[in-house]
C-alpha positions in Angstrom: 172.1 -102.6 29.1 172.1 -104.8 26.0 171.2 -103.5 22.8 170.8 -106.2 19.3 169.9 -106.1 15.9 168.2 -108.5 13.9 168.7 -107.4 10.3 166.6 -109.9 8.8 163.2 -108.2 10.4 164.8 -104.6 11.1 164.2 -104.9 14.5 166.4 -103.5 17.4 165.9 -105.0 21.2 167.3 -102.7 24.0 167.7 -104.5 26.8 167.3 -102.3 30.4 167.3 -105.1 32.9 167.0 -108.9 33.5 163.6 -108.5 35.2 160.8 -110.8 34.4 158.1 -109.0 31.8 155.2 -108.6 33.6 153.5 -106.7 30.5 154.1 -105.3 27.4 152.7 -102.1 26.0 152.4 -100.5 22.4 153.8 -97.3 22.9 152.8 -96.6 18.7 152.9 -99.0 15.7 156.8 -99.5 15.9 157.5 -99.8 19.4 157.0 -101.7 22.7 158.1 -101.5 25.9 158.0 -104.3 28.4 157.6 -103.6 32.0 158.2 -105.6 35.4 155.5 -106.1 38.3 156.5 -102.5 39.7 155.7 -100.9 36.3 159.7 -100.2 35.5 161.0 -100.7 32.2 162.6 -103.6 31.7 162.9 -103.8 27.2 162.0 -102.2 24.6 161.7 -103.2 21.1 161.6 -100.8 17.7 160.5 -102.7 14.5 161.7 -101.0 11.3 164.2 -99.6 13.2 166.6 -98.4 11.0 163.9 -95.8 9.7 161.9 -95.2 13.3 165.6 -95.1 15.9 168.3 -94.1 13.3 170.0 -97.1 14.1 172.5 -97.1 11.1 174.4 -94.9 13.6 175.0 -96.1 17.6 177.0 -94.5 20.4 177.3 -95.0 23.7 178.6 -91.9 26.3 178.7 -92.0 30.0 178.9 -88.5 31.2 180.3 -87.8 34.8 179.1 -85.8 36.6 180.4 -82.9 38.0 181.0 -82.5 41.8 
């Protein structure tokens, strides 16, 4: 997964997979997801992002799982 941000529009791109977009829906004003053939996620892109995804703040945690 790749996340960036483009300061100049406010715009953050999170990157699930390197599949080719097959379509692209408005999920509400601020945010599109692009999908693959199969319907899977494959981007997703949040304009104004700051305000709409909290984004002056970014972790990352990978939690194992317990066995």
């Amino acid at each position: 997964m790749k996340v960036k941000y483009f300061s100049d529009t406010d715009t953050a791109h999170v990157e699930f997979t390197g599949k080719e977009v097959k379509e692209t829906k408005e999920i509400s004003e601020n945010v599109y997801v692009d999908l693959d053939k199969k319907g899977n996620l494959v981007n997703m892109t949040i304009e104004h992002a700051k305000e709409n995804a909290g984004l002056s703040e970014f972790s990352y945690q990978e939690v194992a799982v317990d066995r």
